[in-house]
RODO-2510 file (C-alpha; in nm, 4 decimals, decimal comma):
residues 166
     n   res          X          Y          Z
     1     x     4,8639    -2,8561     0,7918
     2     x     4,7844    -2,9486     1,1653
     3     x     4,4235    -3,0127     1,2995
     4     x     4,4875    -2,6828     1,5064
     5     x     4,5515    -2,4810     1,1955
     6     x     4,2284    -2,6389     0,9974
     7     x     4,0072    -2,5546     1,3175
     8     x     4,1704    -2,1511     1,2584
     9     x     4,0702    -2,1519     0,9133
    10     x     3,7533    -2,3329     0,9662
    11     x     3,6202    -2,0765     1,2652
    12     x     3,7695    -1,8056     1,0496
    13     x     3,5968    -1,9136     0,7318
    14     x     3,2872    -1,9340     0,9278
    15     x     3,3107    -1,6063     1,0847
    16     x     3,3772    -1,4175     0,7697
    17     x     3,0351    -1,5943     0,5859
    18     x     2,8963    -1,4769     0,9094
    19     x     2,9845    -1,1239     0,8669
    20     x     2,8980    -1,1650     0,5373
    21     x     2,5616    -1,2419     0,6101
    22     x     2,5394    -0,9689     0,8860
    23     x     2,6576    -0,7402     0,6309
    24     x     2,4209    -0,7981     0,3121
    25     x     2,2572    -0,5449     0,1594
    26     x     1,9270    -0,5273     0,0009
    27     x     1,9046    -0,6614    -0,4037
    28     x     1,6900    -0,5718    -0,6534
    29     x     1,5924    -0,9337    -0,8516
    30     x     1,3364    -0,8381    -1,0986
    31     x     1,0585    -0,6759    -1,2581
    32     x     0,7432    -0,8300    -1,2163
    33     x     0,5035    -0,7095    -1,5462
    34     x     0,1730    -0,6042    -1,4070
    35     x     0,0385    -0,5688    -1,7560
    36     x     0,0781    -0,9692    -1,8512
    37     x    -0,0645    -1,0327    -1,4732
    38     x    -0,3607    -0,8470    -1,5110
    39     x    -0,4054    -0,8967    -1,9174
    40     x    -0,7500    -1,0442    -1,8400
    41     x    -0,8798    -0,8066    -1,7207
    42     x    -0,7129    -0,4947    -1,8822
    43     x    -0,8482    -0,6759    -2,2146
    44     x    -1,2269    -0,7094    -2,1269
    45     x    -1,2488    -0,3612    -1,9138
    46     x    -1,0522    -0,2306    -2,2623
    47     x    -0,8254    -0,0509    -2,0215
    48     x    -0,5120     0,1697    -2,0900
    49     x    -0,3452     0,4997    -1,8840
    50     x    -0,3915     0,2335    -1,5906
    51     x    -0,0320     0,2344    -1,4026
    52     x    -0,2647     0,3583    -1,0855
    53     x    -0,4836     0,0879    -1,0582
    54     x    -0,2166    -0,1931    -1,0876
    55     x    -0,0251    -0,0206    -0,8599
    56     x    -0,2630     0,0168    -0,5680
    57     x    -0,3616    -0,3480    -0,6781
    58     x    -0,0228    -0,4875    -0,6300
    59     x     0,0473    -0,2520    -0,3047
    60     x    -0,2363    -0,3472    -0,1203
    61     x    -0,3027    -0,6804    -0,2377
    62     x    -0,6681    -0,6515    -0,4102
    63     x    -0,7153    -0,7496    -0,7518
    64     x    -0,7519    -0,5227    -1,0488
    65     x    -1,1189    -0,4871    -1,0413
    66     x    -1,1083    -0,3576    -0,7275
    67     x    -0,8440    -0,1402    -0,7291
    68     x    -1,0326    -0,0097    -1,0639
    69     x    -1,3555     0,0709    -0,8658
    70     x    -1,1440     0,2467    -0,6029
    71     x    -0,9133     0,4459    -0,8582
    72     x    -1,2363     0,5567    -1,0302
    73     x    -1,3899     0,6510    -0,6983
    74     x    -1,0584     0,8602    -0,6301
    75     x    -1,1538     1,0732    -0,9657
    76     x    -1,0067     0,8403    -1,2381
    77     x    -1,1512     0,8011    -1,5077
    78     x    -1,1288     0,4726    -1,7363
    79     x    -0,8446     0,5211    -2,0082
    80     x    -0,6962     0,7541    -1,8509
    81     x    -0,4287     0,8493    -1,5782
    82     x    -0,5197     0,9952    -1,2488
    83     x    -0,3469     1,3039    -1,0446
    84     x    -0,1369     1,2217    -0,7378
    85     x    -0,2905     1,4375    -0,5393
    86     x    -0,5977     1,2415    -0,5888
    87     x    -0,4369     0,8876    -0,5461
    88     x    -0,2754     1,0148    -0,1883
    89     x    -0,6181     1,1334    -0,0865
    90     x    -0,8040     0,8356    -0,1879
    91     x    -0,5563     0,6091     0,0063
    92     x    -0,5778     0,8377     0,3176
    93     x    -0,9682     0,7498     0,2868
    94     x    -0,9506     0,3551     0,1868
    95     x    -0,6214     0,2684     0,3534
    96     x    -0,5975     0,5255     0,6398
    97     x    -0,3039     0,5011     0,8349
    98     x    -0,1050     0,2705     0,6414
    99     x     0,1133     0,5267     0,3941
   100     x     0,3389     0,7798     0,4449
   101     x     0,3308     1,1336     0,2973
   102     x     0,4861     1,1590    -0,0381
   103     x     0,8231     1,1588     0,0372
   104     x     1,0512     1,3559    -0,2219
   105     x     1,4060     1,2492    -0,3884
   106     x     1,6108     1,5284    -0,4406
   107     x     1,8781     1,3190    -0,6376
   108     x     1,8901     1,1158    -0,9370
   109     x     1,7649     0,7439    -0,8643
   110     x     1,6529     0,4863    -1,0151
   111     x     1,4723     0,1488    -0,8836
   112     x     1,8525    -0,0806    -0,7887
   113     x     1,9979     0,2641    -0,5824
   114     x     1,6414     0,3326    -0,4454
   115     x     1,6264    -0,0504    -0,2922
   116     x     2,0252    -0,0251    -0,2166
   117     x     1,9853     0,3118    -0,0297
   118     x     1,6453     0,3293     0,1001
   119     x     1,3952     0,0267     0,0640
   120     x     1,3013    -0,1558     0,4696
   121     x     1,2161    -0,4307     0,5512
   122     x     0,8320    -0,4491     0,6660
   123     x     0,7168    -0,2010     0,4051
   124     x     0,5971    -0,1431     0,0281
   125     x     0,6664     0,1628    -0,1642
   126     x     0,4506     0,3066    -0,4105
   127     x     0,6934     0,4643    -0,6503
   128     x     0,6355     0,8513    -0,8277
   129     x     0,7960     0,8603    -1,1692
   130     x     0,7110     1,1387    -1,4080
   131     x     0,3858     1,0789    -1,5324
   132     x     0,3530     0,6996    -1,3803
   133     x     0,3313     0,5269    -1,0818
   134     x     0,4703     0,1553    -0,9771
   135     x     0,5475    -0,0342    -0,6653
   136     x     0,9094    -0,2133    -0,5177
   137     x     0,7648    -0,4808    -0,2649
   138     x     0,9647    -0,6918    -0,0484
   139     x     0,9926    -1,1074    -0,2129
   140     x     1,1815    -1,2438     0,0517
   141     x     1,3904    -1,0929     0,3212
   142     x     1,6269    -0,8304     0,1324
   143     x     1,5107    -0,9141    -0,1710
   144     x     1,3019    -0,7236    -0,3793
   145     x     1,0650    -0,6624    -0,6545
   146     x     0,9667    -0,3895    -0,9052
   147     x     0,5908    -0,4304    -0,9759
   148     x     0,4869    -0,2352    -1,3190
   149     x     0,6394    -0,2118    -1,6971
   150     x     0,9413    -0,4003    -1,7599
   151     x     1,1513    -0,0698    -1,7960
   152     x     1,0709     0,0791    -1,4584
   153     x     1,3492    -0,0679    -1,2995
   154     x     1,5255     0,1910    -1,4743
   155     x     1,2854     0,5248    -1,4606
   156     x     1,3748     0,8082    -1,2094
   157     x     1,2394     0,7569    -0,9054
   158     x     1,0825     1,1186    -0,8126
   159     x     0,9241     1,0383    -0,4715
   160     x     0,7616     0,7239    -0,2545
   161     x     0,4690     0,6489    -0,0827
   162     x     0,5900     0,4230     0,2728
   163     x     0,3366     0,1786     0,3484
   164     x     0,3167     0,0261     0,6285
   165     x     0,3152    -0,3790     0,5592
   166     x     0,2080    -0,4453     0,9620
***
């Protein structure tokens, strides 16, 4: 092999990782359990039925508490899960301006084609299953996270709630 031939593989080498890199598409790495984050808590408030309050927690970056005193504000009530209607309003009044409308899926999805197809840079998505709530949050660029149960990575996504991370 002559030094002219090495350089052509090298710059071609270099241009396909390039590409590669240009190219790369957004990966689902894990499932963060919000349950085992916020055990403390969810032990001494003697909290179940709380998938809203984590959620909003982990979405907007409060703690537990205070995502409890909100949900409960929005209508919840302790040990027990909350209408959406209710959490969209109460965001609209806490967080104004920072969410989208609910935004339906009229196919079936789960949590890895929802971050493959849809998930953006620059925002969090509060996630509608059927009866229960979690969030997919942005770990690192392209990388992402669902925040919830450990088997939501897997539960039909129904519809999303954009918000805005600026």
């Amino acid at each position: 092999m002559t030094i002219r031939t090495f350089k052509l593989l090298t710059i071609g080498t270099l241009l396909f990782i390039g590409a590669s890199n240009v190219c790369a598409q957004n990966k689902l790495e894990g499932v963060v359990d919000t349950n085992y984050k916020n055990a403390t808590a969810i032990i001494i408030m003697k909290e179940t039925e709380d998938c809203s309050v984590r959620a909003i927690s982990e979405a907007y970056n409060i703690t537990y508490r205070k995502s409890h005193e909100l949900n409960k504000s929005w209508g919840r009530v302790n040990n027990e899960g909350v209408y959406w209607n209710s959490i969209e309003k109460g965001i609209r009044k806490d967080f104004p301006s920072t969410a989208s409308k609910l935004i339906p899926i009229h196919s079936t999805m789960n949590s890895f084609d929802f971050v493959d197809q849809i998930a953006e840079s620059g925002y969090t998505y509060i996630i509608v299953a059927d009866k229960h709530i979690f969030v997919i949050e942005e770990e690192y660029h392209q990388h992402w996270l669902v925040k919830g149960n450990l088997n939501d990575a897997t539960k039909q996504v129904l519809g999303y709630l954009r918000i805005n991370n600026n």
